[in-house]
Each structure stands twice: as C-alpha cells, then as structure tokens.
DRENLUM-615482 format. One record per residue (C-alpha): residue number from 0; chain; y, x, z. Coordinates in Angstrom, 1 decimal, padded with zeros to 4 digits. Example, Ala and Ser with C-alpha at 12.3 -4.5 7.8 and 13.67 -1.06 7.14 Angstrom:
BEGIN
- n	chain	py	px	pz
- 0	A	-004.5	012.3	007.8
- 1	A	-001.1	013.7	007.1
This chain:
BEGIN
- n	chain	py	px	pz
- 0	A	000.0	000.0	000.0
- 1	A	003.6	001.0	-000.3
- 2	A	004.7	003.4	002.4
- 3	A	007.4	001.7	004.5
- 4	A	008.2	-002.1	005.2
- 5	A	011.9	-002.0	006.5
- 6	A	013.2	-005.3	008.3
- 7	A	016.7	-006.8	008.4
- 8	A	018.4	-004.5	010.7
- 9	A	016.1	-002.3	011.0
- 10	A	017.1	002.4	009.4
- 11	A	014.6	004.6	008.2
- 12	A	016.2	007.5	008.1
- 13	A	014.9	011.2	006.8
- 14	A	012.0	010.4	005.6
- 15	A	010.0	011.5	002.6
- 16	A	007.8	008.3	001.0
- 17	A	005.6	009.2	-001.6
- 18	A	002.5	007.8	-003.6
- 19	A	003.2	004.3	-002.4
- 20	A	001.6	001.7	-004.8
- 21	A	002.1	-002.3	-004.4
- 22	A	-000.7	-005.3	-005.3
- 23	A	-000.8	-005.7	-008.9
- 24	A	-001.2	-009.2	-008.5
- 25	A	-000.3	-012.0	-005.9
- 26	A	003.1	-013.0	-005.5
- 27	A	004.0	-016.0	-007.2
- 28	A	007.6	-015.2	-008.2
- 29	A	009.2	-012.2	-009.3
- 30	A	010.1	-009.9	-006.0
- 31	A	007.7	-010.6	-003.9
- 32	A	006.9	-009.0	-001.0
- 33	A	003.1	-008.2	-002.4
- 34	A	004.4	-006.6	-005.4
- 35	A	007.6	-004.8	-005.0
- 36	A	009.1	-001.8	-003.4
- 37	A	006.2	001.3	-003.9
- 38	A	008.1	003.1	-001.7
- 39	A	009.9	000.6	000.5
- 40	A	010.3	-002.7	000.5
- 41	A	014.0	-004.0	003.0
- 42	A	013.9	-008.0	003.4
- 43	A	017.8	-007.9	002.9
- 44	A	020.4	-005.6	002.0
- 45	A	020.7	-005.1	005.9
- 46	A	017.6	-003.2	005.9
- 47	A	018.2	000.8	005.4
- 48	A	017.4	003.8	004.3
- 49	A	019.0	007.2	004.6
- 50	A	018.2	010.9	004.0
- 51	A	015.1	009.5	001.9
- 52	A	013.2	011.4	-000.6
- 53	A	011.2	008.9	-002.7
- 54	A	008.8	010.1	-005.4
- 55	A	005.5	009.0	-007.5
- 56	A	005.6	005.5	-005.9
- 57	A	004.1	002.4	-008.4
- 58	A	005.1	-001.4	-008.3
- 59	A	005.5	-004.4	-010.5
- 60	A	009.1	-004.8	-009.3
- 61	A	010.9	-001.5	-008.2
- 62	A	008.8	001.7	-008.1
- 63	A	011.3	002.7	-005.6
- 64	A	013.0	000.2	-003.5
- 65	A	013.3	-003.3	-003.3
- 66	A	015.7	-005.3	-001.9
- 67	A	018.0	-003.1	001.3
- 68	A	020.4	-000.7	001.0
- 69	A	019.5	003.4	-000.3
- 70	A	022.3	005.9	001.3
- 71	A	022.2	009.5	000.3
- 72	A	018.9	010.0	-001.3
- 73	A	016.7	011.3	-003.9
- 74	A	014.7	008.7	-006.3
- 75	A	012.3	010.4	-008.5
- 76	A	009.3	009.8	-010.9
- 77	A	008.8	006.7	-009.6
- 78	A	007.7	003.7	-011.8
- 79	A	007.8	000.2	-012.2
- 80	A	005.4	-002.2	-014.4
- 81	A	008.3	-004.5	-015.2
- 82	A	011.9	-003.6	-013.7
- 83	A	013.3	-001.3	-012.4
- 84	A	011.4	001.7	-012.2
- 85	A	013.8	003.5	-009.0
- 86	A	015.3	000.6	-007.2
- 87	A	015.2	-003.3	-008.1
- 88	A	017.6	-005.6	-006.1
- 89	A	019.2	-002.6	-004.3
- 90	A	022.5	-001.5	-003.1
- 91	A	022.2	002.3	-003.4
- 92	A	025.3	004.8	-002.1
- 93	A	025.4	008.2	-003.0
- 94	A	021.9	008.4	-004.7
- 95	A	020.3	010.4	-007.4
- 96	A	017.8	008.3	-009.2
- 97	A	016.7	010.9	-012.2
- 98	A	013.3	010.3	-014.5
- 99	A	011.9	006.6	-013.4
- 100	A	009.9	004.6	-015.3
- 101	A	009.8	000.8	-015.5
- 102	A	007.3	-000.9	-018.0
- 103	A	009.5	-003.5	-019.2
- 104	A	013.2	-002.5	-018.3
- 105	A	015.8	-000.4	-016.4
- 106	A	013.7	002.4	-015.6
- 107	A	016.9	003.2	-013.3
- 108	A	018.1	000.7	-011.5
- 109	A	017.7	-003.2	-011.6
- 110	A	019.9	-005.7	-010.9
- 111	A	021.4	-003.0	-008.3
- 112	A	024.9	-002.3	-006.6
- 113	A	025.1	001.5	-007.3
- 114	A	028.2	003.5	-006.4
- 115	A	029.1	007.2	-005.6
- 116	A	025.6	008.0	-007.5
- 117	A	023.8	009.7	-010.7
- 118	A	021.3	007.4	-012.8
- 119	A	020.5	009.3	-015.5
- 120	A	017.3	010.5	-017.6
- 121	A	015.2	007.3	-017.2
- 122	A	013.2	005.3	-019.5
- 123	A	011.3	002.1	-020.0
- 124	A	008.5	001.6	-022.4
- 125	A	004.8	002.0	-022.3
- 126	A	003.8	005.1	-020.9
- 127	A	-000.1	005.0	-022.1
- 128	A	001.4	005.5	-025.6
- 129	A	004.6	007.5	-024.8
- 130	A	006.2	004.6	-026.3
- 131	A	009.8	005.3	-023.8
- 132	A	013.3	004.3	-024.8
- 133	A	016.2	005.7	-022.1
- 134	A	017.5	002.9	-020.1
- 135	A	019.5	004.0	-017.1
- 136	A	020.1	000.0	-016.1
- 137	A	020.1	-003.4	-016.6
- 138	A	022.4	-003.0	-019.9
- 139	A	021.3	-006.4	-021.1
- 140	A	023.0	-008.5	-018.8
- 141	A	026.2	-008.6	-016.8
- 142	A	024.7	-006.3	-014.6
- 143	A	025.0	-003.2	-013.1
- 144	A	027.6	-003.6	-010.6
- 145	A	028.5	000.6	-011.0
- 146	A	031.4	002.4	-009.1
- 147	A	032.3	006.2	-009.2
- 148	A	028.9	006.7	-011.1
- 149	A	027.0	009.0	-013.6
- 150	A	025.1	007.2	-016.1
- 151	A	024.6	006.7	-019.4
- 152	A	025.6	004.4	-021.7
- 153	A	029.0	004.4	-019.7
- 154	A	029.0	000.6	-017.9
- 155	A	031.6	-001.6	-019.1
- 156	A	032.7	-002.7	-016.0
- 157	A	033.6	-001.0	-012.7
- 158	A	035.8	001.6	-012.0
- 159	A	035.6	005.4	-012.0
- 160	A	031.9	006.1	-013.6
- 161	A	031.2	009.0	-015.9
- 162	A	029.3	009.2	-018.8
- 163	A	028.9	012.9	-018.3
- 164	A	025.9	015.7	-017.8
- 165	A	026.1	016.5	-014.2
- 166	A	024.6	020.2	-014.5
- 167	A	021.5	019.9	-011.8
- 168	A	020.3	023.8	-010.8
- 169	A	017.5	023.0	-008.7
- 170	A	016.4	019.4	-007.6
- 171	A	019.3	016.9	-007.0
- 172	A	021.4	020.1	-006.2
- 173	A	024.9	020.8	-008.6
- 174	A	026.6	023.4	-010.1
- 175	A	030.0	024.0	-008.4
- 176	A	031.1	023.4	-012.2
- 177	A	030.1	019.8	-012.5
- 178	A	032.1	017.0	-013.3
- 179	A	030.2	015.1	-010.9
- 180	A	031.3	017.2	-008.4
- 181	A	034.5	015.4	-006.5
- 182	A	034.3	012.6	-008.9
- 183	A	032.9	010.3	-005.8
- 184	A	034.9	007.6	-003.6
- 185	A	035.4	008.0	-000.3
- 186	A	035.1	004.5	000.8
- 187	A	031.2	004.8	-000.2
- 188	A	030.6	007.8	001.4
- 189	A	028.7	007.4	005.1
- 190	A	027.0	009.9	006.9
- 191	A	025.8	012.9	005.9
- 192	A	024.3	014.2	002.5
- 193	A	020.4	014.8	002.3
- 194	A	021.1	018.4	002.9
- 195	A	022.9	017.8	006.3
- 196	A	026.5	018.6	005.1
- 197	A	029.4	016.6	005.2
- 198	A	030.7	014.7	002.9
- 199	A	034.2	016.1	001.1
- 200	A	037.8	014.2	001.6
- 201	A	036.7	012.8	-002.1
- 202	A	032.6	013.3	-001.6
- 203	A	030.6	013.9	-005.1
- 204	A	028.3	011.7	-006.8
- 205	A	024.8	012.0	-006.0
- 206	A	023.1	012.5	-002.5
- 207	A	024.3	016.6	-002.6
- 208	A	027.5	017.7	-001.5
- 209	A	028.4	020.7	-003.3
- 210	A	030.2	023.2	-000.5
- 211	A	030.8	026.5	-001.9
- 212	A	030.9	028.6	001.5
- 213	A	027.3	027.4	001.6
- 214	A	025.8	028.6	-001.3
- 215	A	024.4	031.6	-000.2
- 216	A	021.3	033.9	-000.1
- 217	A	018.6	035.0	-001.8
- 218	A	018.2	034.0	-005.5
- 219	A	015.1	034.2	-007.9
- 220	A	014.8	032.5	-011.2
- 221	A	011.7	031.7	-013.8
- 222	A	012.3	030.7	-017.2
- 223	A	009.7	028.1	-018.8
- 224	A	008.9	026.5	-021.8
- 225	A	006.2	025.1	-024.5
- 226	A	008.5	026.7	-026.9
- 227	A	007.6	030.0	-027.3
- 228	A	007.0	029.7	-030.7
- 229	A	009.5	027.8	-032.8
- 230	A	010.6	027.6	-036.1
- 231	A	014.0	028.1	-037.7
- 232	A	016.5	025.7	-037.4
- 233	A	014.3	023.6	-034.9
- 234	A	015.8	023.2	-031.1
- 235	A	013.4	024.3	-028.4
- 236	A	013.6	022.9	-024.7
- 237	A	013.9	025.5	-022.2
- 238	A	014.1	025.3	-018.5
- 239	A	015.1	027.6	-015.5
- 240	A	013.2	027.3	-012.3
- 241	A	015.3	028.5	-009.2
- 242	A	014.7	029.6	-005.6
- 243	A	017.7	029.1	-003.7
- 244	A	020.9	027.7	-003.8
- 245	A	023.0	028.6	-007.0
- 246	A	026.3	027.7	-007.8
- 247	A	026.4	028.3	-011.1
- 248	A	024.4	029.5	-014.1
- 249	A	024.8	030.8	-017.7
- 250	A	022.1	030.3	-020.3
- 251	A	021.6	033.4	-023.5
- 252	A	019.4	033.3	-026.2
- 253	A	019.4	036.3	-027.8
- 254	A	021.3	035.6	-030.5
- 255	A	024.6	036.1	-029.4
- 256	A	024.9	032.6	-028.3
- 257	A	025.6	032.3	-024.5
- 258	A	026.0	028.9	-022.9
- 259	A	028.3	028.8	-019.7
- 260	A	028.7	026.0	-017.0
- 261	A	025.5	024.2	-017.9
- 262	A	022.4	023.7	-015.5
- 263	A	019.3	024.7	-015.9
- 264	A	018.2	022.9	-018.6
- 265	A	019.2	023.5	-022.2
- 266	A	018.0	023.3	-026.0
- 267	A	018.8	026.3	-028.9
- 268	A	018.0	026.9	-032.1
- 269	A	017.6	029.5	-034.4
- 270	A	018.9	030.1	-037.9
- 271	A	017.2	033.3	-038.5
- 272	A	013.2	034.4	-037.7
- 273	A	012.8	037.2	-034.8
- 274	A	011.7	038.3	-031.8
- 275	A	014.5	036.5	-029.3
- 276	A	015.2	037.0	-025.0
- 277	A	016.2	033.5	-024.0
- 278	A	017.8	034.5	-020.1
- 279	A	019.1	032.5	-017.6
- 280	A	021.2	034.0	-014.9
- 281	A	022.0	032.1	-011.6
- 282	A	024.9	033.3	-009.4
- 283	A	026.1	032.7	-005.9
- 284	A	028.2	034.2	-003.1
- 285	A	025.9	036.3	-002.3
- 286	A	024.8	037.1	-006.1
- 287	A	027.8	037.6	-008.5
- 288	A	026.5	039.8	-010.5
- 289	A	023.8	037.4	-010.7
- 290	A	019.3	036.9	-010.9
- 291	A	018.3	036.3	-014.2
- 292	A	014.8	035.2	-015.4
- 293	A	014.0	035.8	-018.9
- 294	A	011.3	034.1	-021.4
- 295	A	010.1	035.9	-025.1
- 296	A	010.8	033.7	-028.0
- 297	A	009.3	034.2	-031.7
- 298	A	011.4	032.0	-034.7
- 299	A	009.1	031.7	-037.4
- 300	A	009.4	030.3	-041.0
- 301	A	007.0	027.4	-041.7
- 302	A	003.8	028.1	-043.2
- 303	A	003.3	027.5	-046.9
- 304	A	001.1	023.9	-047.4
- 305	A	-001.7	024.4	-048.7
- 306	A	-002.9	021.4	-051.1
- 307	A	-006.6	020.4	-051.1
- 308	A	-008.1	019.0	-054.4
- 309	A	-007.1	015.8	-054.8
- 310	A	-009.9	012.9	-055.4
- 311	A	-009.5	009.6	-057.2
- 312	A	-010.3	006.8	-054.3
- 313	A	-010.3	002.8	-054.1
- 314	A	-006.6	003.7	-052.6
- 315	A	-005.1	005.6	-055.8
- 316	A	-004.5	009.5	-055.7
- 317	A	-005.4	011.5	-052.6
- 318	A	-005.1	014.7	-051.1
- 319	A	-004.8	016.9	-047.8
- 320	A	-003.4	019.8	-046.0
- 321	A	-003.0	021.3	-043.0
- 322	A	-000.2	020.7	-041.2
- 323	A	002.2	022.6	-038.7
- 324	A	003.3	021.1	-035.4
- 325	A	007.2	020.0	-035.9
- 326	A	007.5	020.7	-039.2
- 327	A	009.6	018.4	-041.6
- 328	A	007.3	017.5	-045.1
- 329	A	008.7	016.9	-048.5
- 330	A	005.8	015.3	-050.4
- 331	A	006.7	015.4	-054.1
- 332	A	005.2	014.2	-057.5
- 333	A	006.2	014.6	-061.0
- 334	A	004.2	013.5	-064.3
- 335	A	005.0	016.7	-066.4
- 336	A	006.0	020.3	-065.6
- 337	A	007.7	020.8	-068.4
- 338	A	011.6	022.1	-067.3
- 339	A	013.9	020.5	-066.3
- 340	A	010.8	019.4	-063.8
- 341	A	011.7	015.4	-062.7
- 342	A	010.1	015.8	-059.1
- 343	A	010.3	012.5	-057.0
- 344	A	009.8	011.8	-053.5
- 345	A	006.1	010.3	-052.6
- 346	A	006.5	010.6	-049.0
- 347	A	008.4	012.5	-046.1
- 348	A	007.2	013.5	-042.7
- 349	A	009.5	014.4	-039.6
- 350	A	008.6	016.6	-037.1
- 351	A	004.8	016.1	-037.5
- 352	A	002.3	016.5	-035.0
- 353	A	-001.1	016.1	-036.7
- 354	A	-003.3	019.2	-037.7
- 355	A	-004.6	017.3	-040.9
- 356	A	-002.0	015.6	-043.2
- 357	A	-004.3	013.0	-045.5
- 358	A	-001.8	011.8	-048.2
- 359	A	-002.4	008.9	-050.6
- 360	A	-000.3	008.2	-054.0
- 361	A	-001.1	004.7	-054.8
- 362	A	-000.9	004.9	-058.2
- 363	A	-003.3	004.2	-060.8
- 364	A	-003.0	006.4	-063.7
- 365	A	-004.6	008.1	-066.6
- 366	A	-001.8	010.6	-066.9
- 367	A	-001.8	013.8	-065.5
- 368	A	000.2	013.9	-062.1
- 369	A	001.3	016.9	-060.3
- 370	A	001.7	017.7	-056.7
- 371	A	004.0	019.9	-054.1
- 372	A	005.3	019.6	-050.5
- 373	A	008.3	021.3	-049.2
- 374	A	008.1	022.5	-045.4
- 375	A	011.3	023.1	-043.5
C-alpha cells in the first residue's frame, strides 16, 4: 500500500516515502481513497507534508500526492495510471516535481495549486511502448492555478512563472546562475528548505535554497552517456554526475565549443568526424579552478547502405539493407540512368532504429527500375 495516510490536521514532516503503490481497482469515483496518493494520500488540503522526498511511488490518481498540502519537497519518478503522475488535487509550495509519469494526463501536476515551484520534464503517455508526450500540467483545462513557477508551456494565467531551464547540478540542487534562483515569492515561502537552510528575503523556486557561503567542499565529477559513438551533425545527450555541492559548471566538447552557466545536462553536435573530449567542470568556493570529469567521444560518418538483391513479391518491388542506429535514409528510384538521372523519393527514414531496413516499392512494372539510398 501507499506509504503514508495523513489526516486533516495532521504534518509529516522529513520524511522519505518511496515505492508506495495504491489498489488498482476499488473506489467507485475518481480520488478515492483506495486508489490515489502512492506516496501519500491527506483527506484535505489541511493535511501536510514537509521536507519530503517522494520517489518510484504508483497510483491511478496521483503517483505522488493526493489531496493535502506538499511544502518544500522533492517529487520524482513517480507515476500515475491516469492523472497526475506527482501530485493530483494538491497544493504544493516550493516543490520540485521533475520526471513523473501519469498514464493519461499531467504527468506533473493535476488539478493542483502550485507556487514558488519547478514542474518540469514530465510526461504522460504509455510507458510499455515509450509512447510519452511532455505535459507538465493540466493544460487542457482552466487549470493550473501556477504562481512564481517553472514550467513549461508558460501557464496563461498567474503571475510571476518562468518558462525557463532552471540549470539542476545534482538532484533538485541549482546553479547560483539560475533564473530560478530568487525568482520565488516570499508570501509562499514557510519554513525551511529540504536542505535545512533558510529561505532568502525573495526565496527561489524549488524546495533548494541556493546560498552561496554554503557551497563548499569537496567536489568530484563523472561524465556519462550512450553516446559515445555518434555521427556528424547528430546531437548526443551527455550528462555530469556530481559529488558535492557545485555552484556552477561549464560544459566543453572538444571542439572549441564551451557552454557556460548550464547544468549538468546538455546536448552537442558535431560537424566534422574525430576523436573528441566532451568535459564538464564544476566549481565552488572551495574549487575555483574547478573538478572536471571527462568522457571520449568518436564522430563518425554513416556507413554506406548496402542494397540486397531485390525480389519481385505479391507486394511489388522489394529489397533490404542493414541499417545504422540514428541514421536519416533517402530511399530513391529512378526508371533509367541515363544523365541527367530523374531520381525520385520512394521512401524516407528519420533517425532509424532497426538493424534490418526491408523496403517495398509497390509498383508493378516490366521496366527496369533502379535503386539508391542516401544516409546522412
């Protein structure tokens, strides 16, 4: 069952809930008790929680939260069979809700009073077939009520929210470069942040301060990616691992490109093949000179398709070759080859993922047809 019921009144405060799950099945209205609230489920908005971590927590309604009132924590990679996969029916105060899922809609919030908070990078869709569209909120309706908050699409109500990339170095924490940082209201702001620090005069969205006398000691960083191997002209994903608290980083790929004030996430790509560094260096007080962690890059050209006889079938025309992962295919035709050559587009493929590419021309034809594909 979910990890904490939490009754009108009633503060759970520093906690960590995770792997809560709800009954699939049993309510008879949307909401329910039975169903909703992986993590924790507040019979009204006067039921709290503070200093929370939630994470990998499952419901039908709100992996998260349900219902009550979220101050100054940390939603993450929780999901939701229907809506919303971090909090559904929540009022949630300085909160970063990053990478929930909901089945149906708003893998962020649902439905949800949000303010002084970051809802970004989560999706809805079907996860069994990677079938996710980002959806921060409830955009189809009159809904969210957002104030002095990061998300995406930018509401079209509510005062002082950002549409913005809030620069995340480790965790929930920021870079002291952030546009998040400051950007918060005060009249929102209770307590403490989830790191024990106070909140600023005008507090930062998000459930971490950023305090610059405190960003201190040691530092060690590890670059990772699935892209180690990419080909020209095609963005790889690359991302920094810290230990430590950072204040700010800078991102180099080798290149001569160097990307400043950024987090420690970030995409590049390459318009020439090579062997390429891609560094990230994190700095602090005690650190100026700053750790870096580095990661070996090779940019490639695409390999030359190579065309398989082609066999008449019930279908027309068809062939195969193998094909490269992410590469962009041109499958052309023409009837002679005679110059000037009238090649016309059969087919195109973007960003391919299959190791065999079967094509199929359905024409019928006595006439002699001929074949390419271009890979870029």
């Amino acid at each position: 069952m979910r990890c904490a019921y939490v009754a009108d009144g009633a503060v759970l405060n520093g906690f960590t809930l995770y792997d809560g799950a709800t009954l699939a099945t049993g309510d008879t209205g949307a909401g329910g008790p039975g169903e909703s609230g992986g993590a924790i489920y507040c019979t009204s908005v006067n039921g709290h929680a503070v200093d929370c971590i939630l994470s990998n927590n499952a419901a039908v309604w709100g992996g998260g939260l349900a219902n009550g009132t979220l101050n100054n924590s940390f939603v993450v990679l929780n999901q939701a069979a229907t809506y919303g996969g971090g909090a559904y029916y929540g009022t949630l105060n300085n909160c970063t809700v990053v990478n929930n899922t909901a089945g149906v809609l708003a893998g962020g919030t649902w439905d949800s009073t949000v303010r002084n908070s970051i809802v970004l990078y989560n999706y809805y869709g079907q996860l069994e077939d990677l079938g996710l569209a980002g959806e921060n909120y409830d955009s189809d309706s009159s809904f969210p009520n957002y104030a002095y908050t990061c998300t995406s699409p930018l509401p079209t109500s509510g005062t002082g929210n950002l549409d913005v990339v809030p620069q995340f170095l480790e965790l929930y924490h920021q870079a002291i470069t952030s546009p998040c940082v400051g950007a918060g209201s005060a009249a929102y702001a209770t307590g403490y942040d989830l790191d024990g620090q106070p909140w600023n005069t005008r507090p930062s969205m998000g459930c971490s301060e950023v305090v610059p006398a405190n960003l201190t000691g040691p530092l060690s960083v590890i670059v990772k990616s699935v892209w180690t191997n990419v080909l020209v002209n095609r963005e790889g994903a690359y991302s920094a691992f810290i230990t430590g608290r950072a204040a700010w980083g800078q991102w180099s790929f080798g290149d001569g490109v160097t990307v400043s004030n950024t987090g420690a996430g970030a995409g590049h790509a390459w318009t020439n093949t090579g062997n390429y560094i891609v560094t990230f260096t994190a700095y602090n007080n005690d650190h100026p000179q700053g750790v870096t962690g580095s990661l070996p890059v090779v940019v490639e050209q695409p390999d030359l398709p190579q065309l398989q006889s082609a066999e008449l079938t019930t279908n027309g025309i068809q062939f195969e070759f193998a094909g490269q992962f992410s590469v962009n295919y041109t499958v052309q035709y023409a009837t002679n080859l005679v110059p000037p050559v009238a090649w016309q587009t059969l087919q195109t493929i973007d960003y391919n993922y299959e190791n065999t590419l079967k094509i199929t021309d359905p024409a019928v034809t006595n006439a002699t047809r001929f074949y390419r594909v271009l890979a870029q």
